[in-house]
ZAMARGU-4260 file (C-alpha; in steps of 0.2 Angstrom, whole numbers, plus 5000, padded with zeros to 4 digits):
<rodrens>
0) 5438/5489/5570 | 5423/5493/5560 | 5425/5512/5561 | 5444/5510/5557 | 5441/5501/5539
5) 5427/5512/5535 | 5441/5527/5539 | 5455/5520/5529 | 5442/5515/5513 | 5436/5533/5515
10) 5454/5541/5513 | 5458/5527/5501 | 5443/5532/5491 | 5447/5553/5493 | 5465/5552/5487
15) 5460/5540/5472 | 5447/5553/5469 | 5458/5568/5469 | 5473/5560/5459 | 5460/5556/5445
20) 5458/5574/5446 | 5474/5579/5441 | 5475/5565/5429 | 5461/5570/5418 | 5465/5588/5419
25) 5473/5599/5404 | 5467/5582/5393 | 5458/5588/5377 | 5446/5575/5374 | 5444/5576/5354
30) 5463/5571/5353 | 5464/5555/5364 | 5456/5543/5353 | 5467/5546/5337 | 5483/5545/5350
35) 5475/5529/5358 | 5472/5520/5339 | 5490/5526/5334 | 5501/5512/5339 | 5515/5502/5330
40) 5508/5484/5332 | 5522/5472/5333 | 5530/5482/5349 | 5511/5485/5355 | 5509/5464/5353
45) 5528/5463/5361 | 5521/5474/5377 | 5508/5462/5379 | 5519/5448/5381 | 5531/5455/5389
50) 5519/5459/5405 | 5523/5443/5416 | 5543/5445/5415 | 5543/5456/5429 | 5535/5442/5438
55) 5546/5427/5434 | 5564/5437/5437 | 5554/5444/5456 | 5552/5426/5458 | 5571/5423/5455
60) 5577/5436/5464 | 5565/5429/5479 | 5575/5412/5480 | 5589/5421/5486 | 5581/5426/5501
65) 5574/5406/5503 | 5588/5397/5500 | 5592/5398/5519 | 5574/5390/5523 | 5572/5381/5508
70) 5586/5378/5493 | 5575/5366/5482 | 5559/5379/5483 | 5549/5380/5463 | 5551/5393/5452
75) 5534/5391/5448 | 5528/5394/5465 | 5538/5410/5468 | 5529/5416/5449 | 5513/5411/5456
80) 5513/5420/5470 | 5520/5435/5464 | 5506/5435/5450 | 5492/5430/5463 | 5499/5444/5477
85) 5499/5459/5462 | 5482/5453/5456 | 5475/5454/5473 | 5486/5473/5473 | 5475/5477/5457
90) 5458/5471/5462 | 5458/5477/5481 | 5462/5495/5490 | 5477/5493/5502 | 5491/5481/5497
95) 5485/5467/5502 | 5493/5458/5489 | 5508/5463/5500 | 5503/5451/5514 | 5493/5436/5501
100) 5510/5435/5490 | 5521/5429/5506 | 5504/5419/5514 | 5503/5409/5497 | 5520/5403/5495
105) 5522/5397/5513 | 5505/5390/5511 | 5513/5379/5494 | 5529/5377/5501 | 5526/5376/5518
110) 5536/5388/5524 | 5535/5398/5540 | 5523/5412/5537 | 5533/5424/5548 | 5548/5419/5538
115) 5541/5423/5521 | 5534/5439/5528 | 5550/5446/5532 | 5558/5443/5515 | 5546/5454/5507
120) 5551/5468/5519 | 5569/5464/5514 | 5559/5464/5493 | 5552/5481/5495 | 5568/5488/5505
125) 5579/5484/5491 | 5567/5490/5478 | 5567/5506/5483 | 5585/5507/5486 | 5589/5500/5468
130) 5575/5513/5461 | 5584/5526/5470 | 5602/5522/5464 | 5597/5522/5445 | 5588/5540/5446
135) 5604/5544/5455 | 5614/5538/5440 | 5601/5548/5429 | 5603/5566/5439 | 5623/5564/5438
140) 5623/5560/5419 | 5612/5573/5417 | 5622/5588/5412 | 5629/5577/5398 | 5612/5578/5390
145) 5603/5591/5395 | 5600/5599/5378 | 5590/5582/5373 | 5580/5580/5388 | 5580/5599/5395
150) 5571/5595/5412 | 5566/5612/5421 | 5574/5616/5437 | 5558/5614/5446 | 5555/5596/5442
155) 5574/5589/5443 | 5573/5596/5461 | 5557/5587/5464 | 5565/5573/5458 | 5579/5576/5468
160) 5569/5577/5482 | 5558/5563/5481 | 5575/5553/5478 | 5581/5560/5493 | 5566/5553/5503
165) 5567/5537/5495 | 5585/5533/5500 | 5581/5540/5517 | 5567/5530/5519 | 5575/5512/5515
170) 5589/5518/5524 | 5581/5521/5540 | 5569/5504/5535 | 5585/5494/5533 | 5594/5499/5548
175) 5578/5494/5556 | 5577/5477/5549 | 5597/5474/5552 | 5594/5480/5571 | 5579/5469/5571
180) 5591/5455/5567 | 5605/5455/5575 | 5598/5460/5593 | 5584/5449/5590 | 5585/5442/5609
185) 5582/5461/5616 | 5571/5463/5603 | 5559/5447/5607 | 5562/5453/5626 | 5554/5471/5626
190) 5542/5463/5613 | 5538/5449/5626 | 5535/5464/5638 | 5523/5474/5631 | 5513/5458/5623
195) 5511/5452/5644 | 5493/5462/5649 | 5487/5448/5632 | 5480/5431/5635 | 5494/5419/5635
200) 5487/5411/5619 | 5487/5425/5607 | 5503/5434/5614 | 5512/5415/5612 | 5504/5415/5592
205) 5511/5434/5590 | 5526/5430/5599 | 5532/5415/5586 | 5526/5425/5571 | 5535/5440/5575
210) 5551/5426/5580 | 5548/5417/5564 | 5548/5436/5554 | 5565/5439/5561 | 5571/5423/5554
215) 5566/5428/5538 | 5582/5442/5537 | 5594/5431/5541 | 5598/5429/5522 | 5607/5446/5529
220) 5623/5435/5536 | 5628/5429/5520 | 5636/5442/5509 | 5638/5431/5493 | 5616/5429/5493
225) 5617/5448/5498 | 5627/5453/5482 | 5618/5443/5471 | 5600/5450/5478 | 5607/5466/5475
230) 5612/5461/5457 | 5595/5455/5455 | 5586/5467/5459 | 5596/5479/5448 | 5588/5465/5435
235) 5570/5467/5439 | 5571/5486/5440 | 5581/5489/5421 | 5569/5475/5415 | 5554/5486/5422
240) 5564/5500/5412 | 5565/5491/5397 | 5546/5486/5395 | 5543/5504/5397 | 5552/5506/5382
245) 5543/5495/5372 | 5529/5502/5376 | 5532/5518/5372 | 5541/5512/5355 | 5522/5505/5354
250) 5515/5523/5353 | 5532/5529/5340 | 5540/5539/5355 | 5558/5536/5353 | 5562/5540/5368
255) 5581/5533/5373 | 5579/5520/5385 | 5591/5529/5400 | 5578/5541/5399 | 5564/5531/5406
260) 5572/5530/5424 | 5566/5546/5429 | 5549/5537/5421 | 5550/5523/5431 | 5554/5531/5447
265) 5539/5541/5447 | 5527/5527/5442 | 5535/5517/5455 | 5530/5531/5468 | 5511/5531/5463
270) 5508/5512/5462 | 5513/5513/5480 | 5500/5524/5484 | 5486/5511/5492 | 5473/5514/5481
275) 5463/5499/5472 | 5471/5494/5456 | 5484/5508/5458 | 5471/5518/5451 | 5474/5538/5453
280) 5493/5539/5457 | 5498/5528/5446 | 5491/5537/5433 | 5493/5555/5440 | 5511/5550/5443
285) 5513/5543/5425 | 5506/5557/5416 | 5516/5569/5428 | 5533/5561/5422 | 5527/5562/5403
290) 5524/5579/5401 | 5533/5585/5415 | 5550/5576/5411 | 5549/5570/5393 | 5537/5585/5386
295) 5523/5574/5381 | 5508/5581/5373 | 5494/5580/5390 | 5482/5572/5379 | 5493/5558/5373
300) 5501/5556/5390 | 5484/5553/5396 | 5480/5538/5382 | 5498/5530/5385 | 5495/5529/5401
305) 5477/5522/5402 | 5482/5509/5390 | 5499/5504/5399 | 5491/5502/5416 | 5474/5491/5406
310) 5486/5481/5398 | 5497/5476/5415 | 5481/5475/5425 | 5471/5464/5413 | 5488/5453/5408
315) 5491/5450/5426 | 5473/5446/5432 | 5470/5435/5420 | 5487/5425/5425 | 5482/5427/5442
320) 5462/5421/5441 | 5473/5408/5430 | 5481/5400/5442 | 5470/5402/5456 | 5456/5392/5446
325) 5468/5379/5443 | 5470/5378/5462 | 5454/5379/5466 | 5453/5395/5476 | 5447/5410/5475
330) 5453/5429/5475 | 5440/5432/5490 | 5447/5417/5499 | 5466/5426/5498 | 5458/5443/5501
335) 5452/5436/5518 | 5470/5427/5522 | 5475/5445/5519 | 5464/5455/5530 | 5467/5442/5543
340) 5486/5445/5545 | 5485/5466/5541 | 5486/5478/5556
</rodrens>
């Protein structure tokens, strides 16, 4: 077990290493700190606030996957642990904060863990989906601008390409999580099967965590909550979209806001990269969709960036340590919750 997390730090570590690479390269040095100092101030102060949206509309969206388990469930709790999961994303390597976010809330709810666990499969499946969907709606519209934003062949079939994947990806992932579902009985029979060489103690826990996972898709037999997740998530991702905007209305690029979905769709592709605090592909990715997409000086792609992630990184920690201090925990004391439940 030793061996195996010293590996995946050690491939966590290269990649980090290698996107930094790419970030910092072409960058000419004497330029960044006049682009970092050039800011318009009031959108600069509004894209400060603005960090901890994303967070409370997540949490909303959430609830329509609870209601089943829980209709009364806190809208503060669902903030909370959306804030406390992506600090632990942006201190630790891995995504842990993937497995703490879910752990937390059924910790202050007292919800099954299993349960919570499998809404944020169904979270992450419709993420990408709705990601997906709106850079679809960006590569058809595109011909009716193309002499604004005149993206080179090479990077709209890249972008093609990695959309492609994406919808393939969280297609695949949600036929899985429907099968799952609804042929949960075969499902907890071969399960049952191949957990029989264990001790009866540990394959009984895995069994009625994995039974307690399945429960948590079962928002899937109710089309009403199903439409309303989608719309939801449709919320999240333009209001992602829109802080983008801001920000870059920050640093006086008026760039139209439809045009920022391409943005977003790369960025979104690099935070998932499992490094600690995003760092490497997210920045790679950014500067990439910058200058690749919206012909961005290098130098200035590589100071909006920095900033944007600094900002979102210390915002969010600072809600997160927030919170965890009034509760008396600690982010070591979740990072171990975490490790206990990864594979």
């Amino acid at each position: 077990m030793a061996k195996k997390h010293w590996v995946r730090l050690g491939i966590i570590f290269f990649l980090t290493v290698v996107f930094l690479f790419f970030f910092v390269r072409s960058v000419k040095w004497g330029e960044v700190r006049g682009y970092l100092l050039d800011i318009n101030i009031p959108f600069f102060v509004l894209s400060i606030v603005l960090v901890p949206v994303h967070l409370f509309t997540r949490g909303l969206r959430w609830k329509y996957l609870l209601v089943h388990e829980k209709p009364d469930i806190s809208v503060y709790n669902l903030f909370a642990a959306n804030a406390v999961g992506f600090t632990v994303n942006l201190i630790f390597p891995g995504r842990l904060g993937e497995l703490v976010k879910p752990l937390y809330l059924a910790k202050k709810e007292n919800l099954r863990k299993g349960f919570c666990l499998g809404t944020v499969v169904v979270e992450r499946t419709f993420d990408i989906f709705v990601m997906c969907a709106l850079l679809g709606a960006f590569m058809l519209a595109r011909p009716l601008f193309v002499k604004i934003l005149p993206v080179d062949k090479d990077v709209a079939s890249n972008l093609t390409l990695w959309g492609g994947i994406g919808v393939a990806f969280a297609t695949v992932l949600l036929f899985l999580t429907l099968a799952l579902y609804f042929f949960k009985d075969r499902t907890l029979r071969v399960i049952t099967a191949v957990l029989r060489p264990l001790p009866e103690r540990w394959s009984a826990k895995i069994l009625e965590l994995i039974r307690e996972f399945i429960e948590g898709l079962k928002f899937f037999r109710s089309p009403a909550n199903m439409l309303m997740y989608g719309l939801m998530s449709f919320v999240v991702w333009l209001g992602i979209v829109f802080y983008y905007w801001i920000f870059f209305l920050a640093y006086k690029q008026h760039v139209p806001y439809f045009f920022l979905i391409p943005y977003c769709f790369l960025v979104m592709i690099g935070a998932s990269i499992p490094t600690p605090g995003m760092v490497g592909g997210y920045h790679y990715f950014s500067k990439l969709a910058m200058t690749s997409i919206l012909r961005m000086n290098p130098s200035l792609a590589f100071a909006m960036t920095t900033v944007v992630h600094a900002i979102q990184l210390v915002v969010t920690c600072l809600i997160g340590y927030a919170i965890l201090w009034k509760e008396g925990l600690s982010l070591f004391q979740l990072k171990h919750l975490g490790d206990r439940e990864a594979p």
